[in-house]
DOTOR-919833 format. One record per residue: chain; x, y, z of N, C-alpha, C in turn. Coordinates in pm, whole numbers, plus 32768, in hexadecimal, padded with zeros to 4 digits. Example, Ala and Ser with C-alpha at 12.3 -4.5 7.8 and 13.67 -1.06 7.14 Angstrom:
<sites>
<site 'A' <8527 7DC7 830C> <84CE 7E3E 830C> <8528 7EB6 830C>>
<site 'A' <8505 7F1F 82C4> <8557 7F96 82CA> <850A 8003 8313>>
</sites>
This chain:
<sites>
<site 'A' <2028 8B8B 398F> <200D 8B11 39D9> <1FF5 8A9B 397A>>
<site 'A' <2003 8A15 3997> <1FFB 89B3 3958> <1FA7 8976 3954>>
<site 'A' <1F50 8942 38CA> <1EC7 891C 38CD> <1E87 8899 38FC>>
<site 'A' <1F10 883D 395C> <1EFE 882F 39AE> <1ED6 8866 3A39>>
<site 'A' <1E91 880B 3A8B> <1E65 8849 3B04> <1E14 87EA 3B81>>
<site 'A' <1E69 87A4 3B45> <1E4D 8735 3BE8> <1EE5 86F8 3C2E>>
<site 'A' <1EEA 86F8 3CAD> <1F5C 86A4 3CC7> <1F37 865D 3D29>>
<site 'A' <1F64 85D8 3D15> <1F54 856D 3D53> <1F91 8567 3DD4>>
<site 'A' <1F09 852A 3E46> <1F7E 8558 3ECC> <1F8B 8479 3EDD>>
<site 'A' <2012 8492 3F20> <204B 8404 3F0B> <2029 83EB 3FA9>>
<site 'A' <1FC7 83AF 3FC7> <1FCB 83C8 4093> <1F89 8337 4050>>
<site 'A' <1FFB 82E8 4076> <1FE9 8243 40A1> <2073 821F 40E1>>
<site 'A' <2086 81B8 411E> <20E2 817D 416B> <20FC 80DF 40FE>>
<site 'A' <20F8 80A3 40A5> <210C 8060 4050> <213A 80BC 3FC5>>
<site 'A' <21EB 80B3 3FC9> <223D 80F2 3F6C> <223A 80B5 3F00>>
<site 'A' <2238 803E 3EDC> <2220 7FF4 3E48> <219F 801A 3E2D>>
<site 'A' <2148 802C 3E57> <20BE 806D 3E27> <20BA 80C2 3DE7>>
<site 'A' <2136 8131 3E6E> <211C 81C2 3E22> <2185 81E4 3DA2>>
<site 'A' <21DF 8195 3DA5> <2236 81AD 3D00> <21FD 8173 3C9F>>
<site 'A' <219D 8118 3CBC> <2163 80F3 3C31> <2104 8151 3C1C>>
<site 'A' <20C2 81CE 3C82> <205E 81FA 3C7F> <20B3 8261 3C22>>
<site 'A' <2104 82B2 3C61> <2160 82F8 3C28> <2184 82D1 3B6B>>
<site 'A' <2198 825F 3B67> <218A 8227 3AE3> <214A 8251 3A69>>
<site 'A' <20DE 8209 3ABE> <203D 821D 3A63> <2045 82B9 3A48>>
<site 'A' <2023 82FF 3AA7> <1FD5 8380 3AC4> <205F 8401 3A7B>>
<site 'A' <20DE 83F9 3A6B> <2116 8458 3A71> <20FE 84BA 39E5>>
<site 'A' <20D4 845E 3971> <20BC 84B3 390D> <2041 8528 3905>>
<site 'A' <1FE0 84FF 396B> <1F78 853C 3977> <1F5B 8584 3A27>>
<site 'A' <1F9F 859F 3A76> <1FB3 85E5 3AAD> <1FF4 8687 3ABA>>
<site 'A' <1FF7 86FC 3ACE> <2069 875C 3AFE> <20DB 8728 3B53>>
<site 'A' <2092 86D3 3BD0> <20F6 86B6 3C33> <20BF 866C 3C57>>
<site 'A' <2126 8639 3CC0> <20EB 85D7 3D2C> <20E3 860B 3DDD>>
<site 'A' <20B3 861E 3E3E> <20E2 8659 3EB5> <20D6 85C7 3F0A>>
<site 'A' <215D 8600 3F4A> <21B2 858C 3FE6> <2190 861A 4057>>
<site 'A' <2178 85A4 40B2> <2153 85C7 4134> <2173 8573 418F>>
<site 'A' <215E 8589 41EA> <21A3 8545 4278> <215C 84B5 4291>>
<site 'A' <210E 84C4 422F> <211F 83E0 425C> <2163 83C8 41F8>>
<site 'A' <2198 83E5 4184> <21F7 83D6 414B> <2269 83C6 4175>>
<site 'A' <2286 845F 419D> <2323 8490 41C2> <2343 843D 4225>>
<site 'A' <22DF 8419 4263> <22F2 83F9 4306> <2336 8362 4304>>
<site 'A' <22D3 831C 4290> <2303 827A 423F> <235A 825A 4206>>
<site 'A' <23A6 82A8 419C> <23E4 82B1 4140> <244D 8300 411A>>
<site 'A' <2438 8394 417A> <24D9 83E5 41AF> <2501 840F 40F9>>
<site 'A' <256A 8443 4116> <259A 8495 4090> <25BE 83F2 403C>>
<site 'A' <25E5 838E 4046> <2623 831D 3FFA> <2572 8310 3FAD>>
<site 'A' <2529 8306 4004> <247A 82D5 3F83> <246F 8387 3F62>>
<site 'A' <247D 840A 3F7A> <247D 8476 3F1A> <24E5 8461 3EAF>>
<site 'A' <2537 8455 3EBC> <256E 8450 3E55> <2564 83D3 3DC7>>
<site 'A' <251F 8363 3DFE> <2500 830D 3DA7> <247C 8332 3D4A>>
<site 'A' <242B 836F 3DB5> <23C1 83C1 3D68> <23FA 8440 3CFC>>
<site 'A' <241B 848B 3D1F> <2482 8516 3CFF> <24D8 849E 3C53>>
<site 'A' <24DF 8430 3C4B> <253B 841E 3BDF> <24C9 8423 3B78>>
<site 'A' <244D 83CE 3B88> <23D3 83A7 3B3E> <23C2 8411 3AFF>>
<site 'A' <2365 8476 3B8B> <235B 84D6 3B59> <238D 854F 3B9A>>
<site 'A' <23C0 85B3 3B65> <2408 861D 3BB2> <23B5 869D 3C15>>
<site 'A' <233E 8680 3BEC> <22C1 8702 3BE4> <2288 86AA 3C78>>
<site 'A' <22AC 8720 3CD9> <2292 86F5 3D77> <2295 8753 3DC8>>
<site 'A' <220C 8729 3E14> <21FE 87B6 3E70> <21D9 8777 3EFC>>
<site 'A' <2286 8789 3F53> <2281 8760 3FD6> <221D 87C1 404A>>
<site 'A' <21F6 8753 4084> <2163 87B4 40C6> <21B3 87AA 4147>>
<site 'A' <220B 87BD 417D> <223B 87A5 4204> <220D 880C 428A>>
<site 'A' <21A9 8894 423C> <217C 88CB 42B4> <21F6 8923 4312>>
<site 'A' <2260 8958 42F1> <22A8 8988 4353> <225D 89EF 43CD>>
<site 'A' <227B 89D0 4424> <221E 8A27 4477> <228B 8A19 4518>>
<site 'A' <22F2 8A8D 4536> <2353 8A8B 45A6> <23A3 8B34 45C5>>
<site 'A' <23F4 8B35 45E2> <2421 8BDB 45E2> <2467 8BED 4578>>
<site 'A' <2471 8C59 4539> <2498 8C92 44BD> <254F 8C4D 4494>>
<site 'A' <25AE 8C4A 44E2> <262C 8C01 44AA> <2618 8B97 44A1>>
<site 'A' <25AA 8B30 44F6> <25B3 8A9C 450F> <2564 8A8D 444C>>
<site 'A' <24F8 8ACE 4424> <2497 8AD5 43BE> <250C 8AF9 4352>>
<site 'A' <254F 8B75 434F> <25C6 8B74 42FE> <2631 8B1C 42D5>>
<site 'A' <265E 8AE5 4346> <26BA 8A82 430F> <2693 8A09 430A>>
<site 'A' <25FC 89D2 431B> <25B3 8982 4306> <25C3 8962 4261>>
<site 'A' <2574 89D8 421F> <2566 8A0C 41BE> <25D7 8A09 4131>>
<site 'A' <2652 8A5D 4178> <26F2 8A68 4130> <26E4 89B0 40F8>>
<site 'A' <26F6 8941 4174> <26F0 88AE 414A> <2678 889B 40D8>>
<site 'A' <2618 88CE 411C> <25B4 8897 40A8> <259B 887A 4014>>
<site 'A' <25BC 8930 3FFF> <25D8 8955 3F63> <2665 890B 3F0A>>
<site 'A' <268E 889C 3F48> <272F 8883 3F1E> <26C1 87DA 3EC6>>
<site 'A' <2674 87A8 3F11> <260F 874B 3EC7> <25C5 876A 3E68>>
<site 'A' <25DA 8808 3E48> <2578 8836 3DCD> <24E7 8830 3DDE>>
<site 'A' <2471 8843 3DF5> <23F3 87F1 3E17> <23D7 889C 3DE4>>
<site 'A' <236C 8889 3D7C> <2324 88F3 3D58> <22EE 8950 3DB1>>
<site 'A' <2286 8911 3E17> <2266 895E 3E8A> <22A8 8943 3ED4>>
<site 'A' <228B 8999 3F5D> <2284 895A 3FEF> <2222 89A2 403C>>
<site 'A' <21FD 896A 40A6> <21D4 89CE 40F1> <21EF 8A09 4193>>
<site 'A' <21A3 8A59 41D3> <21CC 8A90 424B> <2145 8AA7 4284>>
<site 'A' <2138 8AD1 4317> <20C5 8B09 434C> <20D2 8B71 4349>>
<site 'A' <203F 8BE2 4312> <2074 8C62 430F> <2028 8C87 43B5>>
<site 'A' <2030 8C44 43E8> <1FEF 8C5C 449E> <2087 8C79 44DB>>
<site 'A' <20CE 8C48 4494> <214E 8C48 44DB> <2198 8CE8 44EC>>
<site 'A' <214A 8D4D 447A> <217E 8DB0 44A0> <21CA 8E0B 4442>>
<site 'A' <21A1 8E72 4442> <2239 8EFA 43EE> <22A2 8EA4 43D6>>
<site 'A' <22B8 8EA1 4473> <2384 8EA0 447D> <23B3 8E14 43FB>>
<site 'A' <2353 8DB6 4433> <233B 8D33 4411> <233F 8D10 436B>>
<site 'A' <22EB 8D83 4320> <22D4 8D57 42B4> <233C 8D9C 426F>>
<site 'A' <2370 8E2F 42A4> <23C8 8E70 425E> <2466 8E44 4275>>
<site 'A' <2467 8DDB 42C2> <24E9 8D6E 42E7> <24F0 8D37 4264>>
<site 'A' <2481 8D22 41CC> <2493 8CE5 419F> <24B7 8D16 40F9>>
<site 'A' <24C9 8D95 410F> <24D8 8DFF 40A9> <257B 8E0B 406E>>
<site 'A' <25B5 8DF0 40BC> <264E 8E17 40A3> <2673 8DAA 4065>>
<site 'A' <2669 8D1C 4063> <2685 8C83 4027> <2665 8C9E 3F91>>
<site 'A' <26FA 8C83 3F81> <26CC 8C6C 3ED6> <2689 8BF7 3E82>>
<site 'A' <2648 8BE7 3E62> <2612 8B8A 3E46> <2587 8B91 3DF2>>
<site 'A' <2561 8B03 3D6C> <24F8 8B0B 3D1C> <24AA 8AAA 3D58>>
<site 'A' <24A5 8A9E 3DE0> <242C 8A5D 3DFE> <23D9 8AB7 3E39>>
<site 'A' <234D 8ABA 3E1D> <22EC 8B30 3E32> <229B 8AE9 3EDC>>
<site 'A' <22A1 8B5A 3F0D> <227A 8B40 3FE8> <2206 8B96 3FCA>>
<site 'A' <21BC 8B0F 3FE3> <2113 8B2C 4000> <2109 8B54 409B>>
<site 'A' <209E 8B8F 40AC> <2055 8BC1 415D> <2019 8B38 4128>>
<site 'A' <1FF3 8AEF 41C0> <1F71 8AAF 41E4> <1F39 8B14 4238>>
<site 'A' <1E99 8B29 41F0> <1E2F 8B88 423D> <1E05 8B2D 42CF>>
<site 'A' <1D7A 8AF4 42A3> <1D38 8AB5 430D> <1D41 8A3F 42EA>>
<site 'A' <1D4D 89C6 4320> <1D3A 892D 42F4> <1CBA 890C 42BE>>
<site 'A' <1CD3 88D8 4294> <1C4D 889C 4220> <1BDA 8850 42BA>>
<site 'A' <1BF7 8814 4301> <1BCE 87AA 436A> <1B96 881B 43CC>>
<site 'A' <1BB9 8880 43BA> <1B5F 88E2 4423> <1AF6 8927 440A>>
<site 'A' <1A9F 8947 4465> <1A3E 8986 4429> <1A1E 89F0 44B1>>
<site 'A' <198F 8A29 44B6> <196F 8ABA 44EB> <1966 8ABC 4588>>
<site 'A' <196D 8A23 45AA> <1960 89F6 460D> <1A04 8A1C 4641>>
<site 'A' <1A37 89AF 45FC> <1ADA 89C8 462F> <1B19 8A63 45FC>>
<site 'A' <1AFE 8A79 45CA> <1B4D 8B1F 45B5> <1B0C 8B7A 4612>>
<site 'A' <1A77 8B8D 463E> <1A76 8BBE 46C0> <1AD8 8BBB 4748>>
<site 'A' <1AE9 8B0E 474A> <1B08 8B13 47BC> <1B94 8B08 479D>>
<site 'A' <1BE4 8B06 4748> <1C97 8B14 475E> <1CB1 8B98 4706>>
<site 'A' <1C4A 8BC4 46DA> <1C93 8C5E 4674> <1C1D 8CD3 46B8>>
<site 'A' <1BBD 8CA8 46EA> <1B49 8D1E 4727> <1AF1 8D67 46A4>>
<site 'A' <1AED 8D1D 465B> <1AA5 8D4B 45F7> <1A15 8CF2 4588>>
<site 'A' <19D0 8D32 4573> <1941 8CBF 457A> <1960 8CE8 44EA>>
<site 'A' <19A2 8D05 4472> <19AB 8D20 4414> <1A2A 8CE2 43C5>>
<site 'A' <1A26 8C6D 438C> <1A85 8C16 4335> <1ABD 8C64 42CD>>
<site 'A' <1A62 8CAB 428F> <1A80 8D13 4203> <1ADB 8D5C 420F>>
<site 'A' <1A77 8DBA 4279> <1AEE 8E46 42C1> <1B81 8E2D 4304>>
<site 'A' <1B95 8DAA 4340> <1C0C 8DAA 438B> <1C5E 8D75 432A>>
<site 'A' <1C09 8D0C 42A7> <1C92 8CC9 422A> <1CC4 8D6D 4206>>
<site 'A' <1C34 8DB8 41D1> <1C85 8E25 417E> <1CE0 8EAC 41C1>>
<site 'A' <1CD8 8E85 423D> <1D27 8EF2 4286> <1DB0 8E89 42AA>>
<site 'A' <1DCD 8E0F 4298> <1E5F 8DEA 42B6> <1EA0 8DB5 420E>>
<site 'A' <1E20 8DC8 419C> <1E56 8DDB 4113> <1E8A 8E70 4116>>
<site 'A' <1E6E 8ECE 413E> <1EB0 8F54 4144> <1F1E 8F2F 416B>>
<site 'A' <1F4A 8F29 41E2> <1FCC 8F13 422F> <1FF4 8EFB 41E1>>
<site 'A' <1FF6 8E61 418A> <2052 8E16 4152> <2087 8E7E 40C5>>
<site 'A' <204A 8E8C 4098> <2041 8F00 4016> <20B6 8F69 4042>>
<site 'A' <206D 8FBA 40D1> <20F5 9040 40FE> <218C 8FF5 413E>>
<site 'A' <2179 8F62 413B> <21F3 8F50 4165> <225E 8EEC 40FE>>
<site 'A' <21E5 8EE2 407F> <2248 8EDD 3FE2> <223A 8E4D 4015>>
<site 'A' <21D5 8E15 401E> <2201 8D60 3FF0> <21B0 8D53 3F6C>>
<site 'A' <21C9 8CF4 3F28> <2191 8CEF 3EBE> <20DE 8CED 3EA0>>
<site 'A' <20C9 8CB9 3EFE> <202E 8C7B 3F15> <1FF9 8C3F 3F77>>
<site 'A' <1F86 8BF0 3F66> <1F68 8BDF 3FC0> <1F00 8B30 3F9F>>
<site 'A' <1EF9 8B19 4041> <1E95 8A94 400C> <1E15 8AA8 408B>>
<site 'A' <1DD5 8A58 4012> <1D50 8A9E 408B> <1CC0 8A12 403D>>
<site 'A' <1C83 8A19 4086> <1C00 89E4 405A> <1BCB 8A44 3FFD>>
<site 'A' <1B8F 89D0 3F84> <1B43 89FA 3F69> <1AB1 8A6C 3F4A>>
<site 'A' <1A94 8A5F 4000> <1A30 8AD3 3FE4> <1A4B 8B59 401F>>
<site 'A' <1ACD 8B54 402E> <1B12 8BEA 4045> <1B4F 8C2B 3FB3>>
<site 'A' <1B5B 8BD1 3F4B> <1BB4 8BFF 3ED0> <1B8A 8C94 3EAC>>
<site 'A' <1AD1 8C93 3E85> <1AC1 8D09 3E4C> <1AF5 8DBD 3EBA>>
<site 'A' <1AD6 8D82 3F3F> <1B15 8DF7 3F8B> <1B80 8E1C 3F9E>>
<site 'A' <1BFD 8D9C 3F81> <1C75 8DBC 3F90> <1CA9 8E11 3F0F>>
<site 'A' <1C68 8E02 3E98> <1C78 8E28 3E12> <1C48 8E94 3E29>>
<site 'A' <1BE5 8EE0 3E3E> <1BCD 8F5F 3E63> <1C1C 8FCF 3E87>>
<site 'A' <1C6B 8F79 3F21> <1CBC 8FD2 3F60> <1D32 8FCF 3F37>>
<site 'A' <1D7B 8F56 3F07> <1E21 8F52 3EBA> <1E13 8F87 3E0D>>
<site 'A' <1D8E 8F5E 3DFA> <1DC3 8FB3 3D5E> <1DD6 8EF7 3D13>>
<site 'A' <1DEE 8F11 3C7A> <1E4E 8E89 3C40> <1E97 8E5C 3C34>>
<site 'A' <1EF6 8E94 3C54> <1F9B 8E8D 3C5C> <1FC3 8E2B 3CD8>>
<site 'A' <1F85 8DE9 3CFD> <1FC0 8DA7 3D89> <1F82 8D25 3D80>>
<site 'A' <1FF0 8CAF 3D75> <1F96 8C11 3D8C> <1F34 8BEE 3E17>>
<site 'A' <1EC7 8BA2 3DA7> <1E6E 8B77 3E25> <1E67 8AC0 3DD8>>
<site 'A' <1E77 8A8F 3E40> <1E83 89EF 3E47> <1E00 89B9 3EBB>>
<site 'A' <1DB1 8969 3E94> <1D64 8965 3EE8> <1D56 88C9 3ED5>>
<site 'A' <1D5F 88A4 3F67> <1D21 8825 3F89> <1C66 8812 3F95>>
<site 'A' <1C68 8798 3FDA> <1BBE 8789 4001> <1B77 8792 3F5D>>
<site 'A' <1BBB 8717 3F23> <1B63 871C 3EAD> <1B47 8682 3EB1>>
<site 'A' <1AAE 8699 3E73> <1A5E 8612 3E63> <1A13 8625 3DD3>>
<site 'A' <1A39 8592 3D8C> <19E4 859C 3CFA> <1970 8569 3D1A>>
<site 'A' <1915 85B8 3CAF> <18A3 859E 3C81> <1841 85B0 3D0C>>
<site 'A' <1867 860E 3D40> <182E 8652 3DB5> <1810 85E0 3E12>>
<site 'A' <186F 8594 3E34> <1830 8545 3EA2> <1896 855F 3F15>>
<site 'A' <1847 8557 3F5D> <1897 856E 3FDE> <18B6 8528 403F>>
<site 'A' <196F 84C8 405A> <1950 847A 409C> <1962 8485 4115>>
<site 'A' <1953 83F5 4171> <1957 8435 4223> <19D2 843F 424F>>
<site 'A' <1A12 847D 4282> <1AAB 8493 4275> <1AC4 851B 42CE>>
<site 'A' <1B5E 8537 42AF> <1B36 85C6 4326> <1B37 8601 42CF>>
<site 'A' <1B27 864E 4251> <1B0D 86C1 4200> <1AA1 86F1 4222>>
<site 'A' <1AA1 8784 4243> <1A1A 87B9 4279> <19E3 8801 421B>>
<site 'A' <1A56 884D 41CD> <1A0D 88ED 415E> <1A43 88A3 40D4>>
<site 'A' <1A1A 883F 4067> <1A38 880F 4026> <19BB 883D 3F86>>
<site 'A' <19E5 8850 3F16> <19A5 8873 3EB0> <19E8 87F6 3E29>>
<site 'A' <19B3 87F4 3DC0> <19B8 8799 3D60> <1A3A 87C4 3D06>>
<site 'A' <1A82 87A3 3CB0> <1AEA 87FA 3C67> <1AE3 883D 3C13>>
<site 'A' <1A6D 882D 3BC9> <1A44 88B9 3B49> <1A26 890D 3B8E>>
<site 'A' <19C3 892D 3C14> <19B3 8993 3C66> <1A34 8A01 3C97>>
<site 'A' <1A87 8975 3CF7> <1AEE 89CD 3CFD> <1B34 8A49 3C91>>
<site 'A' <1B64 89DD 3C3A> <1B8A 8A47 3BE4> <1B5B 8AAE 3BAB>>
<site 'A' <1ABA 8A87 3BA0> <1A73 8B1C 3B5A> <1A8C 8B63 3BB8>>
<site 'A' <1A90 8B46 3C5D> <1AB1 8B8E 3CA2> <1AF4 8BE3 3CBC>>
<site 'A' <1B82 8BD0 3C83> <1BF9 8C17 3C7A> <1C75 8BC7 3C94>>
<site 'A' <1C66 8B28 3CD2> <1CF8 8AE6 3CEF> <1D47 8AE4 3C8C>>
<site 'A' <1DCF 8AF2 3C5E> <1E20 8AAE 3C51> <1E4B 8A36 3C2E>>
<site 'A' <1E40 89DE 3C65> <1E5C 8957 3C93> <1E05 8923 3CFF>>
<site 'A' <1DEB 888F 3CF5> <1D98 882C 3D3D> <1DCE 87C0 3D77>>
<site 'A' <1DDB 87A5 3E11> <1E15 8748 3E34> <1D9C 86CF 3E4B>>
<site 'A' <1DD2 8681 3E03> <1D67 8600 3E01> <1DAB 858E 3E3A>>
<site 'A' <1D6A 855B 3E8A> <1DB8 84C7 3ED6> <1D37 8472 3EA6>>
<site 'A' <1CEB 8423 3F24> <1CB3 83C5 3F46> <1C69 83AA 3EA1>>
<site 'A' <1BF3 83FD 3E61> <1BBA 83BF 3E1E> <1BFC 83C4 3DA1>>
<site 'A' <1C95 83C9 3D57> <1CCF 83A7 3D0A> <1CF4 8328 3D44>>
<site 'A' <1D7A 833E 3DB0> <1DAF 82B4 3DDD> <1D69 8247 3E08>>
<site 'A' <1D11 8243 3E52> <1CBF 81E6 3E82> <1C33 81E3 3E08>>
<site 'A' <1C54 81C7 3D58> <1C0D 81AC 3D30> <1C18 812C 3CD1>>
<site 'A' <1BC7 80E2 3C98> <1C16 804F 3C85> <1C7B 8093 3C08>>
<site 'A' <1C51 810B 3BC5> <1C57 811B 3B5D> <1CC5 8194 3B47>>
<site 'A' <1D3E 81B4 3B9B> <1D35 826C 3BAE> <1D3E 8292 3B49>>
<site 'A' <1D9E 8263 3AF6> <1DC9 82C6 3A76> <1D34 8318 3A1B>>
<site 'A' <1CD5 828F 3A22> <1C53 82BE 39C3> <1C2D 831F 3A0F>>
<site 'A' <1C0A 831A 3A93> <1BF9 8395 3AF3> <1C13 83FF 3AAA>>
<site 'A' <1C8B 8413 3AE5> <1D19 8495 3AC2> <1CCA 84AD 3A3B>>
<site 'A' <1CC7 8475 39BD> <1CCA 8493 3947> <1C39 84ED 3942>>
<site 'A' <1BB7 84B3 3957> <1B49 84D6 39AC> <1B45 856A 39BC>>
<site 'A' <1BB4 8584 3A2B> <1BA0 8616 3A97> <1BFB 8656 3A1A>>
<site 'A' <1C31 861C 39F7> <1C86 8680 3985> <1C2F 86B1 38FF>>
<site 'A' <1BE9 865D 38F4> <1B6B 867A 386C> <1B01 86C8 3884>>
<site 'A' <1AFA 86BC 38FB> <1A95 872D 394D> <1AAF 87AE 3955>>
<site 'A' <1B2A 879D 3966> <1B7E 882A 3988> <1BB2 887F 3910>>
<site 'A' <1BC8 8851 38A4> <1BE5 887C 37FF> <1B85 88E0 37E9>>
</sites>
């Protein structure tokens, strides 16, 4: 793995912002991750302008539909190159093992539980009063049905590591520096030296890099921490 270990998530709707952000930040990033206020703004013509800067990109697009629609979703995807991607592993066996046969070096993360939920909401749409137990029982799935990894909060890392072993990426959002926590929908969120002692992988950092007057010193910051 690369001693990098943050990637920048690009979620603004002002594109000259984000290529200069892209700019600044690419020497000291792993990646950058696009997501659907991106994609949604900017469509493959602003990925690919990003994709020239820097090449190291992990499309978060969430596939989540029936197993051929997710497949040939997918077949398109990997033709943009994007380091990651991901899928819902709620979506299923059939679903995730739709995604096994595609040749391809972009590595398909499970999304476990959303970062924005908590014990309240997983009761009532999964029936279960236990956040831990239900990440690390759909990190199994993802594992027996060969996706590469997985993304998960924070304070599921050390249980998912338990049950997959080391061999399998964990990318975790819901990170806040210097332990502050802001009001926002992140519900299960930890600091980034934590994470990682934790066991992540990789750190997806948005708001308090981008939205800082300063990001790069940021970035440099979480990276000196993390050494």
């Amino acid at each position: 793995m690369s001693s990098k270990k943050v990637i920048v998530a690009l979620d603004s709707k002002d594109f000259k912002n984000i290529l200069k952000l892209v700019k600044v930040l690419k020497n000291d990033v792993y990646a950058f991750k696009i997501g659907y206020q991106f994609f949604f703004n900017f469509g493959l013509k602003g990925y690919k302008e990003v994709y020239r800067i820097c090449p190291r990109i992990f499309l978060d697009l969430k596939l989540h539909d029936i197993p051929n629609t997710v497949r040939k979703g997918l077949e398109a995807l990997v033709k943009i190159k994007p380091l990651f991607t991901t899928i819902h592993i709620s979506g299923g066996d059939n679903m995730m093992q739709a995604t096994n046969s595609i040749k391809k070096n972009t590595k398909v993360l499970g999304v476990s539980i959303l970062t924005s939920m908590d014990i309240k909401q997983t009761k009532k749409y999964y029936n279960q009063n236990s956040v831990s137990v239900l990440v690390r029982k759909f990190a199994k799935y993802a594992k027996n049905n060969k996706l590469d990894g997985v993304v998960c909060s924070p304070k599921e890392i050390k249980f998912i590591r338990k049950e997959i072993g080391k061999n399998f990426i964990i990318i975790t959002p819901g990170i806040r520096t210097n332990g502050k926590i802001m009001k926002d929908d992140q519900k299960r969120v930890e600091t980034p030296k934590k994470a990682i002692d934790l066991g992540a992988n990789f750190l997806v950092i948005g708001r308090p890099i981008t939205g800082s007057k300063n990001p790069l010193g940021v970035l440099k910051e979480i990276n000196k921490n993390l050494s």
